[in-house]
Every structure is written in structure tokens, then in C-alpha cells.
C-alpha angles and dihedrals in degrees: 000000000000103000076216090078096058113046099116089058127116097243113207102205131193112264115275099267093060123105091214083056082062099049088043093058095046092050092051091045085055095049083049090232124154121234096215103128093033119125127183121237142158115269094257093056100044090054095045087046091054091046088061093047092248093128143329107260123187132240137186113264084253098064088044087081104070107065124186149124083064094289118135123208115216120184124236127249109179132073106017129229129199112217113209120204132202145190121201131180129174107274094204093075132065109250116235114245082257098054084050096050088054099050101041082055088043086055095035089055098037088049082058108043 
């Protein structure tokens, strides 16, 4: 979907320390549209909320695919929005054969993407 399409909707937003609150925001400032009618709540309720066509709320691509209480989940398509992804460890302690095995796969799989 166009964000565009959407911009007279009531948006139901992840609460403020959420990372996802952040992309949200930046994806509705590309597509120039107001919050004027955007509210924060925790992910439940948004998704009860939307289940009952109070507003339209936003998810990861990964929650996306578990629908249900009648919500859909529709990508969107513009703007774009590059999600980065990162791995961090303490860099004070020696990583186990096994917790370098997974980073250098972590780094190996993100250079390709």
C-alpha cells in the first residue's frame, strides 16, 4: 500500500520506546502526512483496536505473519524504508566457538542481502 492512501486514517502507533515507534514516524514523515489524529499504544491493543476499525496500526514483517482477530496485514509499498539490522555482543568477553560461528554467519547473511 501507498501511505498516501491512508493519511486520514486514525494511526494507532507503538508506544514511544519502541524502535518500531521510530521507523513508523519516519515512514509517515516521508509520505508528508500529519499526526494529527495518532495515538501510542501497546501492540495488543493496537491490534484489538484495529480489529475493531478504530485505526490502521503498524507491525515487522515478522509479526505480520500471524493473522488473526480478523486484522490483515498489507506491506507497504511507498515510501520505502530500509530496515537495518544488527547484532551486538560484549566485546569485553571471548566469544565461544559457537557465538563465532553465529556472528560470522550473522555478518556473512546481512553483507548479502
Amino acid at each position: 500500500i501507498d501511505l498516501s492512501m491512508v493519511s486520514s486514517e486514525t494511526f494507532c502507533l507503538p508506544v514511544a520506546d519502541m524502535s518500531l515507534n521510530k521507523m513508523v514516524r519516519s515512514l509517515l514523515n516521508m509520505a508528508n502526512i500529519r499526526l494529527d489524529n495518532a495515538y501510542e499504544y501497546p501492540y495488543m491493543l493496537r491490534k484489538n483496536l484495529v480489529a475493531q476499525g478504530r485505526g490502521i496500526s503498524f507491525t515487522t514483517e515478522y509479526t505480520s505473519k500471524y493473522e488473526d482477530h480478523g486484522v490483515s496485514f498489507v506491506p507497504i509499498s511507498n515510501p520505502s524504508y530500509p530496515l537495518r539490522h544488527a547484532v551486538y555482543w560484549n566485546k569485553d568477553k571471548l566469544l565461544s566457538r559457537e557465538e563465532q560461528t553465529f556472528l560470522d554467519f550473522c555478518v556473512d547473511y546481512f553483507k548479502n542481502l
